[in-house]
N, C-alpha and C positions, 0 to 999 in steps of 0.2 A: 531837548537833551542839553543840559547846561555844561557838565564837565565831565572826566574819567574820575572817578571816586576809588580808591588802592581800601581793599579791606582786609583787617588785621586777620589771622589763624580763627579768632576767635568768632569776626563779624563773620567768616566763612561758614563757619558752624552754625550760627544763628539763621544764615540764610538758609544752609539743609535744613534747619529746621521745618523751615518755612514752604522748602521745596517738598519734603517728606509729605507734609499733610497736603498740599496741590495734587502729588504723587497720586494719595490715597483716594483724592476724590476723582480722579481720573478714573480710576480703578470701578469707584461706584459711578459715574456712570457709563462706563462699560457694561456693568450689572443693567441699567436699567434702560439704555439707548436701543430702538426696537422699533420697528412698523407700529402706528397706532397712537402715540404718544404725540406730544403737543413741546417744541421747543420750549418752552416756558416752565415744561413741569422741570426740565431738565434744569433749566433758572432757578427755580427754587431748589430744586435739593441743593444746588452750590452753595447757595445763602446758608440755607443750613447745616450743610454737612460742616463749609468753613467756622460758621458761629463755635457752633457742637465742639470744635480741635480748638477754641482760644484764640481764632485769627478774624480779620473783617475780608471782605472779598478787595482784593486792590484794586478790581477794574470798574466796582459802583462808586460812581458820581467821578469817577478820574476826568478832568474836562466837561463834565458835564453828560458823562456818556449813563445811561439809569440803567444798565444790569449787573449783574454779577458776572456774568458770562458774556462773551463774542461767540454767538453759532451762527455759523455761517456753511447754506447749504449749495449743492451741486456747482451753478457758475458764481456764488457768491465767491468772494477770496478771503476776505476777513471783514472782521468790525458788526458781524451781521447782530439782527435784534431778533434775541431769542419773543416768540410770537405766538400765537393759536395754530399756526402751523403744526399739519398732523405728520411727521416723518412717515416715508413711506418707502418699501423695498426697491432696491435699488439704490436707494440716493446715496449721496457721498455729502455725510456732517461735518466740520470744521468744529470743532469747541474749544476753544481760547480761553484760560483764566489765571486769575494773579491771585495769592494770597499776601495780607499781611499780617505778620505773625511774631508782635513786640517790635513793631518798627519796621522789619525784615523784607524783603519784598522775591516773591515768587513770580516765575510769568513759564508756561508751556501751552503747546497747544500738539491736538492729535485729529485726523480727520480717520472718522469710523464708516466702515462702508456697510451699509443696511441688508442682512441678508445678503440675499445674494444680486450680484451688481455683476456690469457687464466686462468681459475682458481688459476693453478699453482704460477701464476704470481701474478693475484691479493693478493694471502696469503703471499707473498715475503713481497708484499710492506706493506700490513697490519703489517704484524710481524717486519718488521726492524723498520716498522716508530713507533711501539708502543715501540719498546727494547730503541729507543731513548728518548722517554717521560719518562719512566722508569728510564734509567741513569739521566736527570735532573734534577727528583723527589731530588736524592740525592744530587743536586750539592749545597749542604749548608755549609757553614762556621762552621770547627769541625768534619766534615766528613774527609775521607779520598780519592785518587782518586778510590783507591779500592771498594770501596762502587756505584761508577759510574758503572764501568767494570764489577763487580758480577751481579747489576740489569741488565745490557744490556744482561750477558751471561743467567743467569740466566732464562730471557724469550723468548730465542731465543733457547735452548737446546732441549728442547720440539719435537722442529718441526724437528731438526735434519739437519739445517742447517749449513754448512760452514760459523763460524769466521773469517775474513778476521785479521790476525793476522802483517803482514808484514808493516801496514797503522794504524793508529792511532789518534786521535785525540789532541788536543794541546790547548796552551795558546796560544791568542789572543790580539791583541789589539793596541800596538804600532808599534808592529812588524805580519807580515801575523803568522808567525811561532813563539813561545816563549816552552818556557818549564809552566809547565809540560806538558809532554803526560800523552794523557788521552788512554789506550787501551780498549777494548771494552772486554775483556774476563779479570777476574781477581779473587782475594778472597775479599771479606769484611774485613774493617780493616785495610788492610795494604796500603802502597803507601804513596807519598808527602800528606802530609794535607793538607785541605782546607782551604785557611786563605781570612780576609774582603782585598776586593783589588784586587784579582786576575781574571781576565776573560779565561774562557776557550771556545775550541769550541768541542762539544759531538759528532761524527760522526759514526754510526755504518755502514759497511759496511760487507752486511752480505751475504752469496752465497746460490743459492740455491742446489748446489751439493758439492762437497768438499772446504775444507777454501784454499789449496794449489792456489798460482797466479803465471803468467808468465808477464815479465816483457819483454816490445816490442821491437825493434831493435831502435827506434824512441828516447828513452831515457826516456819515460814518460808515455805511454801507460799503465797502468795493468789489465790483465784479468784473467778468471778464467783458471784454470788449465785444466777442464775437457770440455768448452764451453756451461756453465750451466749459466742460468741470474745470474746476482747480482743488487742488489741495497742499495741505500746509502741517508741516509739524514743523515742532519747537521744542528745544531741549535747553537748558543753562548749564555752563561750564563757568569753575573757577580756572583761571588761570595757574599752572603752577610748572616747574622745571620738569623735564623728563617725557611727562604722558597727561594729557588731560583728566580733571578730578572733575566728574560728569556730577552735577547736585541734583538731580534731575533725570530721572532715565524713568522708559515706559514698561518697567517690569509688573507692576498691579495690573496695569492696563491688560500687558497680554496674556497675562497671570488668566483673566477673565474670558479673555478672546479666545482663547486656545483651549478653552473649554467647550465650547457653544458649538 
């Protein structure tokens, strides 16, 4: 993460662009995430659905990482390599990805829970995905990043889950990776301000047994410490006075879910 990079009305746009079409293929694979299937087939439609909209995938070859996509299952947390892996009911999927789209750079993630999954599970993904809407709430011009990080911990303490501390969320936008990081645990108050210009992406990555992660032989891999689910969604916000301007929200997604 080199700097905060302030982007004009216009680079703002350009990023919805960008987040739009991430948006959409989120949406397809919602359509096609299922018992039976193989992580990889899930890899390729991102290659192509992003080709297909004008854009390259942001997250193939970023550091050397070779897919399109991070799916990262049940005690995986993130970075996982989508694989021969056959998804099966129950699990709880992570899929992570970035478009770039004329420069522009996208980054979301949503974890889908297969069929039907156990209690447990479902209060994971309720409470991360609400600790997320929560940090947003604050992403306003005059806040601080701190004010993100307290809401996210803030609603996640309760339950008594694992912080994933070692991963953090960041600025966006010209670059996959910018400063500032956003961490999901913090105080109100403190941290880099929030100034008009700036895009961040909000990522809570929250465990359901302890915050500690082990990191894979693979170089990219992280899971939980103890082999307890985690999950993770991600959303990008511009910066702007008054009320945050979400570029990014999981309306295809559950456009789809809410079908099924």
């Amino acid at each position: 993460m080199s700097k905060v990079y302030y982007k004009t009305e216009d680079q703002i746009e350009q990023i919805r662009e960008s987040a739009n079409v991430l948006s959409l293929l989120l949406g397809e694979i919602a359509k096609e995430i299922k018992p039976g299937i193989t992580t990889l087939s899930l890899d390729k439609l991102a290659y192509d659905f992003i080709h297909d909209h004008g854009g390259t995938p942001a997250f193939l070859n970023y550091h050397g990482f070779p897919y399109s996509l991070c799916i990262s299952v049940n005690d995986q947390i993130v970075h996982g390599f989508p694989s021969d892996y056959v998804i099966k009911e129950g699990d709880l999927v992570s899929v992570d990805g970035g478009v770039n789209l004329n420069g522009f750079i996208s980054d979301s993630a949503y974890t889908f829970g297969i069929g039907e999954i156990s209690d447990e599970a479902k209060q994971l993904l309720e409470v991360t995905k609400q600790s997320l809407l929560k940090g947003v709430e604050q992403a306003i011009a005059g806040k601080r990043v701190g004010d993100i990080s307290s809401a996210i911990q803030e609603h996640v303490a309760p339950y008594n889950y694992g912080i994933v501390r070692e991963l953090v969320g960041h600025g966006v936008g010209l670059h996959l990776h910018e400063k500032p990081e956003v961490p999901n645990y913090g105080k109100r108050g403190v941290g880099p301000k929030l100034e008009t210009g700036i895009v961040i992406c909000i990522e809570p990555m929250i465990n359901a047994g302890k915050a500690g992660v082990k990191f894979w032989d693979d170089g990219w891999t992280v899971s939980t410490i103890d082999g307890k689910l985690s999950a993770h969604f991600e959303q990008m916000v511009a910066i702007k006075k008054g009320k945050p301007d979400v570029l990014l929200n999981f309306e295809h997604v559950e456009k789809v879910l809410n079908k099924k």
